[in-house]
C-alpha positions as CSV (number, residue, x, y, z in Angstrom):
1,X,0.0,0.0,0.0
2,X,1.4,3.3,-0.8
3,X,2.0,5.5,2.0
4,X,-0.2,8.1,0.6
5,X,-2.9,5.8,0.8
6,X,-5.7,6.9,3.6
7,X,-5.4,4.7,7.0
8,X,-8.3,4.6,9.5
9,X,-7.1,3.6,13.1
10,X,-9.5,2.9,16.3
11,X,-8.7,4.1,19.1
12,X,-9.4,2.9,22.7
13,X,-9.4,6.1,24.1
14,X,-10.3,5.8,27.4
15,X,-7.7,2.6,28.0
16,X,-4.6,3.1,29.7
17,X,-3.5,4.6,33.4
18,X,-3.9,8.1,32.0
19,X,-7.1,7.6,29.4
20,X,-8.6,11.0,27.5
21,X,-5.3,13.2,29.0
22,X,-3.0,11.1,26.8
23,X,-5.4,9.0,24.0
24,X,-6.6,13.0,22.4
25,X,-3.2,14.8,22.6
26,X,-1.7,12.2,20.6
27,X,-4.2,11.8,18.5
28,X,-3.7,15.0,17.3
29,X,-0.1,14.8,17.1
30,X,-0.7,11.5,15.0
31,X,-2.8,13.3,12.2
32,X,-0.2,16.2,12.4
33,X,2.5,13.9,11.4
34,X,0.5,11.7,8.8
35,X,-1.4,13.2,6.3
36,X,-3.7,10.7,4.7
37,X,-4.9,9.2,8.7
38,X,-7.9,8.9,9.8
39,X,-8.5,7.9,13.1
40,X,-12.1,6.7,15.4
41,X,-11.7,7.5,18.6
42,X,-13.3,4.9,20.8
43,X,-15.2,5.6,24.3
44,X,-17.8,7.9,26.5
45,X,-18.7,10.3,23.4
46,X,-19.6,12.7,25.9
47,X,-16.5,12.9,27.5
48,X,-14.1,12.3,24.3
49,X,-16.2,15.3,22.4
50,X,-14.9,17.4,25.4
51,X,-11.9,16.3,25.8
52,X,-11.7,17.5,22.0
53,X,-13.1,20.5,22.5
54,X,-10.8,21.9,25.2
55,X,-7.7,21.1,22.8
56,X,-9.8,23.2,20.4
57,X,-7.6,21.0,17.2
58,X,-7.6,22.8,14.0
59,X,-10.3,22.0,11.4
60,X,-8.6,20.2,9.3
61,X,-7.6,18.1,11.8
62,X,-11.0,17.7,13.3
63,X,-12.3,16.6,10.4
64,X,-10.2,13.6,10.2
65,X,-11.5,12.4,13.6
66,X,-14.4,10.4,14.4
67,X,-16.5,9.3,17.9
68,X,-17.6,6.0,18.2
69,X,-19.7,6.0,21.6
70,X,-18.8,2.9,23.8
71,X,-20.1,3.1,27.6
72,X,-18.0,0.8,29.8
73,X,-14.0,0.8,30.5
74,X,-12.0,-1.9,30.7
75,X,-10.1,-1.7,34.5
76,X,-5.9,-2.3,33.7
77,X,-6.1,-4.9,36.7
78,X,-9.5,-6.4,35.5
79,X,-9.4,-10.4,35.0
80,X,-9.4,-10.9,31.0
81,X,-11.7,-13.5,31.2
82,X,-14.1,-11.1,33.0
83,X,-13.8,-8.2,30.4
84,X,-14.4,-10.6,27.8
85,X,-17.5,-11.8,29.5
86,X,-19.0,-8.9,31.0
87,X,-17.6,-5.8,29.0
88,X,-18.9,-6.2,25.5
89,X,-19.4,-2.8,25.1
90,X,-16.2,-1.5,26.4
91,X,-13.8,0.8,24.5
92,X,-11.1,-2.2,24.4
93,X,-13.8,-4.2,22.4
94,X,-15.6,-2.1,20.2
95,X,-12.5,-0.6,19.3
96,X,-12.1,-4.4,18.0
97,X,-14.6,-4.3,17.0
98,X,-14.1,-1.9,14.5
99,X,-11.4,-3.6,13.4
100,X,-13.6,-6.7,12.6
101,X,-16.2,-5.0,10.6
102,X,-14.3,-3.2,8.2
103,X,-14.6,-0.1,9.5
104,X,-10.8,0.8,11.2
105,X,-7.5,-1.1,9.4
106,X,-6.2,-1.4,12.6
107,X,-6.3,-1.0,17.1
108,X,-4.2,1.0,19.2
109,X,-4.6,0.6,23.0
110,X,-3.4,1.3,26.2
111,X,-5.5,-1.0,28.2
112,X,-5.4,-4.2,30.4
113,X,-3.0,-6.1,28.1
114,X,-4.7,-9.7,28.7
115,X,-8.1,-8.1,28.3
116,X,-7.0,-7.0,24.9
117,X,-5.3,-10.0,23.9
118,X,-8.2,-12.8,25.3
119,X,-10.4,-9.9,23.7
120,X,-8.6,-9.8,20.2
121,X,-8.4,-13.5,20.1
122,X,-12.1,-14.0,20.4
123,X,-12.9,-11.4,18.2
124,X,-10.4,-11.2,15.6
125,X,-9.3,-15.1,15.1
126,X,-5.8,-16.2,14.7
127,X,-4.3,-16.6,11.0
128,X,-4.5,-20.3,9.9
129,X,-1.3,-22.4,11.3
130,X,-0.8,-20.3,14.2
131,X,-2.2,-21.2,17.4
132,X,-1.4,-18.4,20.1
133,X,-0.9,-14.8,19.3
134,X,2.4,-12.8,20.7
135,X,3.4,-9.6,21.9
136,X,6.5,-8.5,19.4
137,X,8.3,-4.9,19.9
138,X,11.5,-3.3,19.2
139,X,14.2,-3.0,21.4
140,X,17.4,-0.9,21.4
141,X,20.5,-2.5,20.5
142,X,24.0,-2.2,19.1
143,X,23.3,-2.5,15.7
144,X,20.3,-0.5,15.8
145,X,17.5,-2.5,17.2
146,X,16.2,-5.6,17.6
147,X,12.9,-7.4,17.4
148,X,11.7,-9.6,20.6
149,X,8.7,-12.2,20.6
150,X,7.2,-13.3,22.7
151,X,7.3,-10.5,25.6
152,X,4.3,-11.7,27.9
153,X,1.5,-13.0,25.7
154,X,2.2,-16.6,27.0
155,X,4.2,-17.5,29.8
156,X,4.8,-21.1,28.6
157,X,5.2,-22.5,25.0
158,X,6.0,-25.5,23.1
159,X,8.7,-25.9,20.7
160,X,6.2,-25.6,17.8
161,X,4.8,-22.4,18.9
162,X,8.5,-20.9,19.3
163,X,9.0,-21.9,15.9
164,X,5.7,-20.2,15.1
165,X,6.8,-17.1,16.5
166,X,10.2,-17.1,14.6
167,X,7.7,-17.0,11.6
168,X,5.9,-14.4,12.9
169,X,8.3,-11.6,13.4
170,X,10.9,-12.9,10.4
171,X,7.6,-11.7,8.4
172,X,6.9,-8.8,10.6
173,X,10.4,-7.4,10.1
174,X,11.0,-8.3,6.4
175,X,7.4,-6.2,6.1
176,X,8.5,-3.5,7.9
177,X,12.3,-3.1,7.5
178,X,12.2,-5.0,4.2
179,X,15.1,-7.4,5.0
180,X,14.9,-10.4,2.9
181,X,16.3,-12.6,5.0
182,X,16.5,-11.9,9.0
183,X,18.2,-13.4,11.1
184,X,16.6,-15.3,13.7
185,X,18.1,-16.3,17.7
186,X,16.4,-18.2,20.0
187,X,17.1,-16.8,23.3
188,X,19.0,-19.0,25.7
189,X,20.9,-19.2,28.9
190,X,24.2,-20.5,26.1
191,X,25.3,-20.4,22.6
192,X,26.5,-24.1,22.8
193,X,24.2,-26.1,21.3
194,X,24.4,-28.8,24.5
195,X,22.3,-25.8,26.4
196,X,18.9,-25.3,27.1
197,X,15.4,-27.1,27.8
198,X,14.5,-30.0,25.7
199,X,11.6,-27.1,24.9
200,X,14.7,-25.1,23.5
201,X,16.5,-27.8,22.0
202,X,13.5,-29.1,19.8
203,X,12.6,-25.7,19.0
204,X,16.3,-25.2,17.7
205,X,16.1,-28.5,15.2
206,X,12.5,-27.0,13.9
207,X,14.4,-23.8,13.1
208,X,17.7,-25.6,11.6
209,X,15.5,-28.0,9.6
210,X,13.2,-24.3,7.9
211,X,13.8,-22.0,5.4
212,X,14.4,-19.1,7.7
213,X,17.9,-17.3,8.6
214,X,18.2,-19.1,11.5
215,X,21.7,-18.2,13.5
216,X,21.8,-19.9,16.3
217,X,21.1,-19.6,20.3
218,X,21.6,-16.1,21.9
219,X,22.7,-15.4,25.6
220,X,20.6,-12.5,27.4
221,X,23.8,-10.1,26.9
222,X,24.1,-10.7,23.5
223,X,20.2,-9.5,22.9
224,X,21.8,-6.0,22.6
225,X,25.1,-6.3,21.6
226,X,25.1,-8.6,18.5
227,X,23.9,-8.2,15.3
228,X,20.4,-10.2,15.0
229,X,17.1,-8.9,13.5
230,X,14.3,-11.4,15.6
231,X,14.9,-12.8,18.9
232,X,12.2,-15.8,19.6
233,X,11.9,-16.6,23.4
234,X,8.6,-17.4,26.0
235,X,6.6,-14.4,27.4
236,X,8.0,-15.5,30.4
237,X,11.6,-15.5,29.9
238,X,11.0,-12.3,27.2
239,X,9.1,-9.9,29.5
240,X,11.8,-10.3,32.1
241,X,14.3,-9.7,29.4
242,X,12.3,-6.5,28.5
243,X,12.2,-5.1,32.1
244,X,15.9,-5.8,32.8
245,X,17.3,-3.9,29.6
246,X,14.2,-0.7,30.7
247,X,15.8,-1.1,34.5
248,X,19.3,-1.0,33.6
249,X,18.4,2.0,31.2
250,X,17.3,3.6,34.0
251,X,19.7,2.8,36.8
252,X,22.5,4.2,33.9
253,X,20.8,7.8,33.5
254,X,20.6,7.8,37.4
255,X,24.4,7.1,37.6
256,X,25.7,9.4,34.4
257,X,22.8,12.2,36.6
258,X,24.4,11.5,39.9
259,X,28.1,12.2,38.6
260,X,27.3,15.3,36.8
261,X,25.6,17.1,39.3
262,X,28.4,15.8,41.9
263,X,30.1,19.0,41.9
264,X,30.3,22.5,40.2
265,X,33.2,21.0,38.2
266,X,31.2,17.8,37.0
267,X,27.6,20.1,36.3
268,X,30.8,22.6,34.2
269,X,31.5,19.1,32.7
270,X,27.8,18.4,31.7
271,X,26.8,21.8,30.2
272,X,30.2,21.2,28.0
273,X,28.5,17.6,27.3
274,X,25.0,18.4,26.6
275,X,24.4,18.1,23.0
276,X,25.6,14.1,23.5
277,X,23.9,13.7,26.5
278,X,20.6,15.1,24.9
279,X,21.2,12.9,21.1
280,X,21.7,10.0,24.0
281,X,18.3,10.5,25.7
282,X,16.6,11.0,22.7
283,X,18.4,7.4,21.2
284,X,17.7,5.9,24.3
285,X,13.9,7.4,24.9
286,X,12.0,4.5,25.9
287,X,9.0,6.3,24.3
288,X,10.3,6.0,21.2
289,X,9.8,2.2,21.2
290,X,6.1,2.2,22.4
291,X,4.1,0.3,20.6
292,X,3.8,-3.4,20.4
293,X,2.6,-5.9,18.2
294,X,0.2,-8.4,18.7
295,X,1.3,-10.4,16.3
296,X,-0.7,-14.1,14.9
297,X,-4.1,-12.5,14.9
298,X,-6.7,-12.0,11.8
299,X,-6.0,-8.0,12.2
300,X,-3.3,-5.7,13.3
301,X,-3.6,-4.6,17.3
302,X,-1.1,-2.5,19.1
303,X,-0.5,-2.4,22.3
304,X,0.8,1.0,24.0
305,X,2.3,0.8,27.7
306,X,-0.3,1.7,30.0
307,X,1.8,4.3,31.6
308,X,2.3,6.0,28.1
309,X,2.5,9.7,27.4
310,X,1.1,11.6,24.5
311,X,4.4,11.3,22.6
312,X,4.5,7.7,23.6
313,X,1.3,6.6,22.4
314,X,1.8,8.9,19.2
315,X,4.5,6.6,18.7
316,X,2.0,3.3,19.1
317,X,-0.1,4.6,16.6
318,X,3.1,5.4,14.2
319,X,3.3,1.7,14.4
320,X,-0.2,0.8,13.8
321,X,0.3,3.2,10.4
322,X,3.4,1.3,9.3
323,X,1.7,-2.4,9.6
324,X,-1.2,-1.1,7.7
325,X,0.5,0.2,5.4
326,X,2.9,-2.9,4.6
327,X,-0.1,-5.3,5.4
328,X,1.7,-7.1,7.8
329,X,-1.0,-10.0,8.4
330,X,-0.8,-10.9,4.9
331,X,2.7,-11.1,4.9
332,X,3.2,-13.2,7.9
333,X,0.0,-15.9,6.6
334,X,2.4,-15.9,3.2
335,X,5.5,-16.7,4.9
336,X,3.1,-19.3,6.9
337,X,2.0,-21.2,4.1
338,X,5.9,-22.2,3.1
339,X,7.0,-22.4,7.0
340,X,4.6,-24.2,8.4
341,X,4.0,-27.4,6.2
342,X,7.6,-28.1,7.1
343,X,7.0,-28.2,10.8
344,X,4.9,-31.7,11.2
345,X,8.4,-33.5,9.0
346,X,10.8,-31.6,11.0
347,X,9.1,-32.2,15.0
348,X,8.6,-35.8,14.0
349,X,12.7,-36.1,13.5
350,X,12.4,-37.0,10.0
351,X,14.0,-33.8,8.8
């Protein structure tokens, strides 16, 4: 799809810790920055057409922006199966809804992440072959960044289903970043090939024995230092992952902000070393990775961080436009079709 080609987004606006206060002001910064979006914003219509009416967006911009009235709110510590039950007319699900019916290309939420997977599931269907979905995002590394899957969707998998998810994002990424051929780690606790689970072991002979760019096992330090474009692991083992690299972020700007304000020398030091420091935060910005994928479903759904701020979830929906526009669940059900029959030969030990 061209990139000039119109995209219509849902939006669960009144998901998330900070709802309206963050879903409206970067909504507005989304349609500045793309020109051809349209976007429905999901929720209390009452309370969204105010919310727009304070920010008092230009016309042009208002235009672009629907209200689709839903009247309940999905809690962010609410069970899944409850929402999915009880909540059918919730933003988190008619924003799905939307998505179902033709109306919206694609979801962006900030919401109770297992309500809006169980809730995307039900609604939305996996693609044929695959048999959960997973939660796929960038993360900062060395060589630019890397993609992770499966970063909390399931806690436990089979080897089959890792070797789904290897699939999954070597599509996603070949859509997005249009490499032909990524390559593909499976994250483990060594790169010998004696190492690991029987889980991990079989999971590494169904990857040896496909098409894909398969490399080898990675070690948790070499997520961000070595060259890989897809690293396949449990939502267990990958959300963990995810909230080490975020913590030790964080622990290093506390350090590098401790030294520099040490003494009048060291904040001398730091006005001298601004201009890195601030092309470092800005690299380093976890906003600037918001925005991840559930990946395996019959439809594109993005999941924000519930904590997200405007330029955070602007960010989210930056990623909802880019999978539209490169038709990402098409891609990933082609790249299916030649995987998968391979998978039955090669778990059996015949490959």
């Amino acid at each position: 799809m061209p990139a000039t080609a119109p995209v219509v987004l849902s939006i669960d606006a009144m998901g998330g810790d900070h709802g309206l206060q963050t879903t409206v002001d970067a909504a507005l910064l989304a349609l500045a920055e793309h020109e051809g979006l349209q976007l429905v914003l999901v929720g209390d219509e009452s309370l969204v057409e105010a919310a727009l009416k304070a920010r008092k967006p230009a016309a042009l911009l208002r235009a672009r922006i629907a209200v689709q009235h839903a009247a309940e709110v999905v809690g962010m510590d609410e069970a899944p199966s409850k929402a999915l039950r009880n909540k059918k007319d919730s933003s988190l699900r008619v924003a799905i809804n939307l998505v179902r019916d033709g109306r919206a290309q694609a979801v962006v939420s900030a919401g109770n992440t297992g309500a809006l997977m169980a809730t995307a599931k039900f609604v939305l269907k996996t693609l044929p072959g695959i048999d959960r979905p997973a939660i796929i995002s960038p993360i900062p590394s060395m060589s630019g960044h890397v993609h992770m899957l499966d970063l909390g969707a399931n806690a436990e998998c089979s080897a089959e289903q890792l070797f789904q998810f290897a699939v999954m994002g070597s599509a996603l990424v070949t859509a997005i970043h249009g490499i032909e051929r990524p390559r593909v780690a499976l994250l483990n606790i060594g790169e010998e090939e004696i190492k690991g689970n029987e889980v991990i072991k079989q999971t590494a002979h169904l990857l040896q024995a496909s098409q894909l760019n398969y490399i080898g096992f990675v070690e948790g330090d070499g997520v961000f230092l070595r060259d890989i474009d897809v690293v396949v692991c449990d939502g267990f083992t990958g959300n963990i992952a995810l909230k080490t690299g975020e913590g030790v972020a964080k622990l290093i700007y506390h350090y590098i902000k401790q030294e520099f304000t040490r003494s009048a020398f060291t904040k001398l030091a730091a006005l001298a070393a601004m201009p890195a420091l601030k092309a470092l935060g800005k690299r380093m910005d976890p906003r600037n990775y918001n925005g991840a994928s559930l990946v395996g479903l019959n439809g594109i759904v993005i999941k924000s961080h519930g904590s997200a701020d405007a330029l955070a979830f602007a960010a989210a929906i930056r990623v909802a436009v880019r999978e539209v526009q490169h038709d990402v669940p098409a891609r990933i059900s082609r790249l299916l079709a030649v995987a998968l029959p391979q998978l039955p030969k090669a778990a059996s030990g015949e490959a």
